[in-house]
GUMARVO-408881 format. One line per field, with one value per residue (C-alpha): residue in three letters; chain; y, x, z. Coordinates in steps of 0.2 Angstrom, whole numbers. Example, Ala and Ser with C-alpha at 12.3 -4.5 7.8 and 13.67 -1.06 7.14 Angstrom:
rest = [ALA  SER]
kette = [A  A]
Y = [-22  -5]
X = [62  68]
Z = [39  36]
***
This chain:
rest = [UNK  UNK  UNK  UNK  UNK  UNK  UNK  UNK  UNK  UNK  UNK  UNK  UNK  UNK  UNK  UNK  UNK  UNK  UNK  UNK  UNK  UNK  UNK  UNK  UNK  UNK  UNK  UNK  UNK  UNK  UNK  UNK  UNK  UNK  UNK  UNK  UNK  UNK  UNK  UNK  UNK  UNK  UNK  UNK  UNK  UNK  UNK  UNK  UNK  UNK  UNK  UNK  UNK  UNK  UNK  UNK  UNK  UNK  UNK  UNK  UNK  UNK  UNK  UNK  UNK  UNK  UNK  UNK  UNK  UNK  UNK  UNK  UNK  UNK  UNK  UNK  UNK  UNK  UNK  UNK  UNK  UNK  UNK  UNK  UNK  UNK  UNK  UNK  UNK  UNK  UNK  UNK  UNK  UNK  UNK  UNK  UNK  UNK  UNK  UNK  UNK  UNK  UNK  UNK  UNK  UNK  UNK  UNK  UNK  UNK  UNK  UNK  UNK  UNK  UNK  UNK  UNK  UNK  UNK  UNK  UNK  UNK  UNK  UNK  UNK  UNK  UNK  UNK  UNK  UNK  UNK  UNK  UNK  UNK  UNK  UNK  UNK  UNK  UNK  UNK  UNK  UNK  UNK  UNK  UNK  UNK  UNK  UNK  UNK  UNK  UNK  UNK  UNK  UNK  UNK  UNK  UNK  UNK  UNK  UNK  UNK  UNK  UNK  UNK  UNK  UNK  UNK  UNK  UNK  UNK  UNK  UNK  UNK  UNK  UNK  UNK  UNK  UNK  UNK  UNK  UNK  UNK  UNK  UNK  UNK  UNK  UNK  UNK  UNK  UNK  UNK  UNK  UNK  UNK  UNK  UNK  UNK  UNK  UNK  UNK  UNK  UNK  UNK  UNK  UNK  UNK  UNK  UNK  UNK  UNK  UNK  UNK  UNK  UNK  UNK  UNK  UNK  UNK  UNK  UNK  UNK  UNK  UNK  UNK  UNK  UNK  UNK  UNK  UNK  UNK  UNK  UNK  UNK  UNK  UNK  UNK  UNK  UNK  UNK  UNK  UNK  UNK  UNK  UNK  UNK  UNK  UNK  UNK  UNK  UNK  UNK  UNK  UNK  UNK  UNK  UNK  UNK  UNK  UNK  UNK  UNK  UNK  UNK  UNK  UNK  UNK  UNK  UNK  UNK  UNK  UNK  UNK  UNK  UNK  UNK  UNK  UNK  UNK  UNK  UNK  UNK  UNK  UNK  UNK  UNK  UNK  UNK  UNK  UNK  UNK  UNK  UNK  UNK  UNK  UNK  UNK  UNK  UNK  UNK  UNK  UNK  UNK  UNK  UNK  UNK  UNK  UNK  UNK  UNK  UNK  UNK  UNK  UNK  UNK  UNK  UNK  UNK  UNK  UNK  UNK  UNK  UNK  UNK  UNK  UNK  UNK  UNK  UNK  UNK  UNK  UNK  UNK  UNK  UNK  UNK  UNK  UNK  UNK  UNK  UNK  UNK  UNK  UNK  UNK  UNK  UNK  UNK  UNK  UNK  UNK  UNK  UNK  UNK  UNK  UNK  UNK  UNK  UNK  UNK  UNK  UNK  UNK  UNK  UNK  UNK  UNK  UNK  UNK  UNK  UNK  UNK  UNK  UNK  UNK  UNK  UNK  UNK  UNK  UNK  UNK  UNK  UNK  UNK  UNK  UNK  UNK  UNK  UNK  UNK  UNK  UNK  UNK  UNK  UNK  UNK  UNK  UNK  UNK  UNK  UNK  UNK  UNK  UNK  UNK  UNK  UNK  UNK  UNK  UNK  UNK  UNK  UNK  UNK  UNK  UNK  UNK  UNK  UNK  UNK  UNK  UNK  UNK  UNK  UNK  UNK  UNK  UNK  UNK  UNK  UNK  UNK  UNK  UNK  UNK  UNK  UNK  UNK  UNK  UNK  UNK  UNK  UNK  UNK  UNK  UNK  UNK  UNK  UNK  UNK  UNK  UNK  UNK  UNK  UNK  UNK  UNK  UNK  UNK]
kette = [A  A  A  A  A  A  A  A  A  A  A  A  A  A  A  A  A  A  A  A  A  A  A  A  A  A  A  A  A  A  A  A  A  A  A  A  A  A  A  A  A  A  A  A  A  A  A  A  A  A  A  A  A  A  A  A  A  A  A  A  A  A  A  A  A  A  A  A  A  A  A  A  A  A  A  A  A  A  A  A  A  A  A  A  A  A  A  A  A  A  A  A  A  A  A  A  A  A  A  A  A  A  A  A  A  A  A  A  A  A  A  A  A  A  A  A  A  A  A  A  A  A  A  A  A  A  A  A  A  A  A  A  A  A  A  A  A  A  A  A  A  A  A  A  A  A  A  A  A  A  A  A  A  A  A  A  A  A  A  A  A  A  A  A  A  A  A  A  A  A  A  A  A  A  A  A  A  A  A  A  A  A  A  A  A  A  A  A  A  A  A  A  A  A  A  A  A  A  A  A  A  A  A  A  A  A  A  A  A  A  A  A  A  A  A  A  A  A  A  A  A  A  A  A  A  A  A  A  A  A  A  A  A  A  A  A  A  A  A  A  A  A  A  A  A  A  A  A  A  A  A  A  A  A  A  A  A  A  A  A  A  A  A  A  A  A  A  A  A  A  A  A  A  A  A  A  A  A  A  A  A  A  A  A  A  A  A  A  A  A  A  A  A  A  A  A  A  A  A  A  A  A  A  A  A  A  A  A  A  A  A  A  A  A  A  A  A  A  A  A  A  A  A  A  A  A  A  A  A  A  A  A  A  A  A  A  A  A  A  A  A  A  A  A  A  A  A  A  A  A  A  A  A  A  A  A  A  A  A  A  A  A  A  A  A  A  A  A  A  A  A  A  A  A  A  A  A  A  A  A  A  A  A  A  A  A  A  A  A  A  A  A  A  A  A  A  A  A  A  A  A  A  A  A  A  A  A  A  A  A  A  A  A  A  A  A  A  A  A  A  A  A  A  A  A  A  A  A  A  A  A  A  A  A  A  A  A  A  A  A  A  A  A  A  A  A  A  A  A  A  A  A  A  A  A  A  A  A]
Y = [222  232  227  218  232  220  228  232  214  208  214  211  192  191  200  185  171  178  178  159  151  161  152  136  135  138  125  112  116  117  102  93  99  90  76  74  74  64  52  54  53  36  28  30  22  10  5  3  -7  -17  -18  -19  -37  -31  -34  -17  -26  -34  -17  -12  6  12  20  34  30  49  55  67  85  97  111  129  133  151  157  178  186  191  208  203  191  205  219  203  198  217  220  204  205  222  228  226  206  200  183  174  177  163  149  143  146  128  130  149  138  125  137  146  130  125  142  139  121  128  141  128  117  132  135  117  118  130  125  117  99  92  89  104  114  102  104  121  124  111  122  135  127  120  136  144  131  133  151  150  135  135  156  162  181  188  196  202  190  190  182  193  190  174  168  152  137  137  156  153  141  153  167  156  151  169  172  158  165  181  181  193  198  197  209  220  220  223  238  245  246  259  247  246  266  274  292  286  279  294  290  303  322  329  324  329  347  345  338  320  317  301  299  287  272  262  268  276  260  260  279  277  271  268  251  244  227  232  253  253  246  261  274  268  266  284  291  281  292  307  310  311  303  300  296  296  303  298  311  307  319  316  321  322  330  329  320  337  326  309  316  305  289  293  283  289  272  263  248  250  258  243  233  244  243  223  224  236  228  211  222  225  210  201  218  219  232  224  228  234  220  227  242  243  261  268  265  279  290  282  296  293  278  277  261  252  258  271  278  276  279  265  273  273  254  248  258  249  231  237  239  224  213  212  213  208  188  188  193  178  166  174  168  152  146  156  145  131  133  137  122  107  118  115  99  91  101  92  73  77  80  65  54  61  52  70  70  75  88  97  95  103  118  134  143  153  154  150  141  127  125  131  129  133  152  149  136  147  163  150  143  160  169  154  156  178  176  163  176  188  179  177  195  201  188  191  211  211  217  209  193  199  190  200  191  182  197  201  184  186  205  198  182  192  206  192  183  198  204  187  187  203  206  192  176  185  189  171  162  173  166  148  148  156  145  129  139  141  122  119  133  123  106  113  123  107  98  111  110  90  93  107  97  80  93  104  88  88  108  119  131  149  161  179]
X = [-416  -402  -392  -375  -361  -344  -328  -318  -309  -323  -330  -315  -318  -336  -330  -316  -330  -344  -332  -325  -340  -346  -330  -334  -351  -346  -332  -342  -359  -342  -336  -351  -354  -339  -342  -356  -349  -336  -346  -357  -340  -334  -351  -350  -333  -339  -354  -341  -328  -345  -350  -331  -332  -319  -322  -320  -316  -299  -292  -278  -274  -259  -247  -235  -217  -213  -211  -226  -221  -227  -236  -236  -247  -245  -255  -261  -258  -271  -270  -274  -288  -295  -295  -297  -313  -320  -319  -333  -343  -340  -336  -351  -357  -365  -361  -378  -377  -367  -379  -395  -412  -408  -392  -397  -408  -396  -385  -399  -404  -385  -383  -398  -394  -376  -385  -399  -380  -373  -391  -391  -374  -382  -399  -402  -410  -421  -407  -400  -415  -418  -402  -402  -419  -415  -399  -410  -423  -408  -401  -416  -421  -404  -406  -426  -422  -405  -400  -416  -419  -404  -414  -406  -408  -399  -386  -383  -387  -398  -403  -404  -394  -381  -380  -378  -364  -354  -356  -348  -335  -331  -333  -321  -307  -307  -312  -321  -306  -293  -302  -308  -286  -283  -296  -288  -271  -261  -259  -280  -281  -288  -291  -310  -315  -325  -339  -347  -346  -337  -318  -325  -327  -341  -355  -360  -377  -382  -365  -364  -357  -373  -371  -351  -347  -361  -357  -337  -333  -317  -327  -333  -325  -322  -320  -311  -295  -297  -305  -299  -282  -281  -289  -275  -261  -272  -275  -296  -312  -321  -343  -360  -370  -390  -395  -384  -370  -354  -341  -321  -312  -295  -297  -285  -288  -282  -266  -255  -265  -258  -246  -236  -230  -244  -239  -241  -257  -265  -259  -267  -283  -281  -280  -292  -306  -300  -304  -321  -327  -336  -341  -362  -361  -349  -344  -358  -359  -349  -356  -370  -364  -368  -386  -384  -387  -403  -412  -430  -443  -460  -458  -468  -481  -468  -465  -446  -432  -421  -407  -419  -420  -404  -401  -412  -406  -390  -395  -404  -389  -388  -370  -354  -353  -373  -368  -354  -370  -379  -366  -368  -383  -378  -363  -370  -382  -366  -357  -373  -373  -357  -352  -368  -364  -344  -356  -366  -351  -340  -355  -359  -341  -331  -313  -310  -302  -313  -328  -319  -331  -321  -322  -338  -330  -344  -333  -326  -344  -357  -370  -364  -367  -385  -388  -380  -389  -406  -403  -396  -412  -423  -416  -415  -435  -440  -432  -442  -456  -449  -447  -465  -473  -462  -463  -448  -432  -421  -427  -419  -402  -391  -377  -392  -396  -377  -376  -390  -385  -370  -377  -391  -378  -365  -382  -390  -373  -371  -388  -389  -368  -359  -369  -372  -354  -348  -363  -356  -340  -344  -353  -335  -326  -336  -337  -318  -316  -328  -319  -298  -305  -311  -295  -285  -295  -293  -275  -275  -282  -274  -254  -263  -270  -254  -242  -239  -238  -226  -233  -226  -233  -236]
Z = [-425  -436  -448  -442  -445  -449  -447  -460  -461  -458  -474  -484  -478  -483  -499  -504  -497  -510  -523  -521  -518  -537  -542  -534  -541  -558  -558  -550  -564  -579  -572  -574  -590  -593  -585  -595  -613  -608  -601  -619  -630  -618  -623  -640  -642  -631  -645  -659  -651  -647  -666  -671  -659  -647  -626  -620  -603  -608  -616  -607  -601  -611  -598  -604  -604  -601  -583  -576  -577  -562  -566  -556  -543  -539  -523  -521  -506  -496  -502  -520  -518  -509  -524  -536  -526  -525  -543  -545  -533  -524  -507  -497  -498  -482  -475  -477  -495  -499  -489  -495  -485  -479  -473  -464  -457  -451  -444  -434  -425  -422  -412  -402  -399  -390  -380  -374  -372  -361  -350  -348  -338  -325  -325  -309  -305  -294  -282  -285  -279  -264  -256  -258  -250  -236  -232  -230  -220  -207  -206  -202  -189  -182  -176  -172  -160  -155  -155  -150  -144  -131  -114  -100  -84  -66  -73  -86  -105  -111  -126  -135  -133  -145  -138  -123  -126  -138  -125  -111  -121  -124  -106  -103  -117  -109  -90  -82  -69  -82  -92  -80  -75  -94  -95  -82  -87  -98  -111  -116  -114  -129  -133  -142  -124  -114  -108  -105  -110  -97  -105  -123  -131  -140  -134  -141  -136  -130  -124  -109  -102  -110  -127  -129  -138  -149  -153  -155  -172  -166  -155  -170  -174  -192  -193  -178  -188  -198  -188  -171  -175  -185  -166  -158  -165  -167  -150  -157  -152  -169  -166  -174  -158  -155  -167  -182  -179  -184  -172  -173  -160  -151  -132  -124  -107  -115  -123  -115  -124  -142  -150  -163  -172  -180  -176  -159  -162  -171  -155  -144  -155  -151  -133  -132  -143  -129  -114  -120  -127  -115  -104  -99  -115  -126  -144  -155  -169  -185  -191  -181  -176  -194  -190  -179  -197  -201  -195  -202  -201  -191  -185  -171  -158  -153  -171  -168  -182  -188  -177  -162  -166  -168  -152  -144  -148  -142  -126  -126  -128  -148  -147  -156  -147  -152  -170  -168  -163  -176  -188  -185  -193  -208  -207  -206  -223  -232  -226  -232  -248  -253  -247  -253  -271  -271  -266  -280  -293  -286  -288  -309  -308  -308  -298  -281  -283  -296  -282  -268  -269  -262  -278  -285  -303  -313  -325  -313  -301  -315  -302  -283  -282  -287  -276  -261  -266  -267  -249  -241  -248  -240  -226  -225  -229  -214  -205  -210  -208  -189  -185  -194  -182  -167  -170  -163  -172  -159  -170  -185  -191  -195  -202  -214  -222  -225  -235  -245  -248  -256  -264  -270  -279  -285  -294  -301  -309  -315  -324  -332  -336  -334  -340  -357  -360  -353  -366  -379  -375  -374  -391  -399  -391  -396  -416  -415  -413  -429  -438  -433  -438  -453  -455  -453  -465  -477  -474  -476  -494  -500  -497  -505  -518  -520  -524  -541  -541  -540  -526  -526  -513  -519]
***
């Protein structure tokens, strides 16, 4: 390891420490010199008052009649002490030279004792660790049992229970007959949705009435409040076709479906996004159409790309309202995390309100991020496990491997920036209060010290 470089007050400090603890050291051996003789001197008086018969316990102290005068005290400025300190002990004195081995030593094991302090706070327990993996386990559970794989029946799309039941209640939100009203009316038009080639001018391959939603960016439930609504006033049609390409051209046919006010543009988006929510080939899942670039893999019996995949599950029903079912479970695991993590704190006896777990501040809930990342990462490889054996990539959980994308980025930033900087800054903070009660001690002794002086400042 090299050699600390202070800064230059830094060194100035170490410079005036050196030299008053030389001064300190010598007052305290002169003044125990002179302790000494005077101790000698007082014992020799002692033996001849003795000799001369007198009891040396009934002599009275003589008290002077003449009031105490104070003497001057005069303090150098900083400055001075600085150049009067350099010229005895010179300009580059390191800090440890003024403790002993003993007290290096000392020092040493009181750093470590505050970062074993800090470790401790976000060390998990026992408890810790079994909620998080319970989460997990749930979560998981959840989807295997309750959201199951989407197939297309007679009556349309099934899948698991809790599926099912989302997918009705969608269906009942926006019926069937009022959406099909809706997506036939101006309001819904949108320049982004040909669906086939025959209204564009360059060809969009795979363009259809099974994929064009899948294709237009402007149909995903997140880009298409960017890209949609930008296609909306621009008269354009922007898409990743089946092979990758990206295409943005003006609709010449749909001219008379631009708005000019982006206000009404973003409503329109709305009403459109309404219209073809709950269609046999709804909304792709949110950005699920930037798959669509993953031009490569060998994947399966049929040695088919990633895009070639994610195609597929589109077809097969793994839409926006599955994503929704989807997100459920993940849901669920986040919710026993945290409200088991604010029972745990209420019970250590901390207050309601500084359990309420919302935050992920590392300051106020040390230990909640890890326990998330711990049950989102359970859960995310049960999943995996599901989709190796099933050999199916309908089975995978998408909204599962978002979390544990984000979990898994917010913890390894945590590790390796953020937790050595925030230890750092514990272990300050905790010396900075050793350093003011030392200070005010100092303080205390110098104004009892500085009583009978006359103290003038340079």
């Amino acid at each position: 390891m090299g050699k600390y470089k202070y800064s230059d007050e830094e060194q100035r400090m170490n410079n005036v420490l050196k030299y008053q603890d030389e001064q300190l050291q010598e007052l305290l051996s002169d003044s125990k010199n002179q302790r000494n003789e005077t101790d000698a001197e007082i014992e020799v008086l002692e033996n001849k008052l003795k000799q001369l018969g007198i009891d040396v316990s009934k002599v009275k102290k003589i008290e002077s009649d003449s009031p105490a005068t104070k003497k001057t005290m005069i303090v150098p400025s900083w400055d001075n002490l600085c150049m009067e300190a350099e010229k005895v002990v010179g300009t580059s004195c390191e800090l440890e030279s003024i403790f002993s081995e003993e007290e290096l030593a000392s020092n040493e094991l009181a750093i470590k004792q505050l970062n074993d302090e800090y470790n401790q706070i976000h060390k998990l327990d026992k408890i810790d660790i079994t909620i998080s993996a319970v989460a997990g386990i749930v979560g998981a559970a959840v989807d295997i049992l309750m959201v199951g794989i989407p197939q297309r029946g007679t009556d349309g799309l099934e899948a698991g229970t809790l599926s099912n039941f989302i997918r009705q209640k969608f269906n009942e939100i926006f019926p069937e007959e009022e959406m099909e009203k809706l997506a036939n009316s101006k309001v819904s038009k949108v320049s982004f949705d040909a669906q086939d080639n025959r209204n564009t001018t360059v060809r969009v391959e795979g363009l259809s009435a099974y994929y064009h939603r899948l294709l237009s960016l402007g149909h995903d439930p997140l880009l298409g409040f960017v890209v949609g609504v930008f296609d909306i006033m621009t008269g354009r049609m922007t898409t990743i076709d089946k092979n990758g390409k990206f295409v943005s051209q003006v609709m010449e046919n749909y001219a008379d479906r631009k708005e000019s006010d982006i206000f009404a543009a973003l409503a329109k988006q709305i009403i459109h996004f309404k219209s073809d929510i709950t269609t046999s080939m709804g909304l792709p899942a949110p950005l699920m159409g930037l798959f669509n670039l993953f031009q490569f893999g060998n994947i399966g019996e049929y040695d088919q790309t990633i895009a070639e995949i994610v195609q597929g599950m589109y077809y097969e029903g793994y839409d926006f309202i599955h994503f929704c079912s989807l997100s459920i479970p993940v849901m669920i695991t986040e919710v026993i995390v945290r409200i088991s993590y604010a029972f745990k704190r209420i019970k250590e006896g901390n207050r309601v309100c500084d359990s309420i777990p919302f935050s992920l501040k590392r300051d106020k809930h040390p230990k909640l991020a890890t326990m998330l990342f711990i049950a989102q990462a359970g859960a995310t490889a049960i999943n995996a496990g599901k989709v190796y054996f099933t050999k199916n990539p309908m089975a995978i959980n998408y909204p599962q491997w978002i979390a544990f994308a984000k979990y898994s980025y917010k913890q390894l930033k945590w590790a390796i920036i953020e937790k050595p900087a925030a230890k750092d800054a514990y272990i300050s903070d905790k010396l900075e209060e050793n350093w003011k009660a030392i200070e005010s001690e100092v303080n205390e002794s110098f104004n009892e010290f500085s009583k009978e002086y006359y103290v003038v400042f340079e």
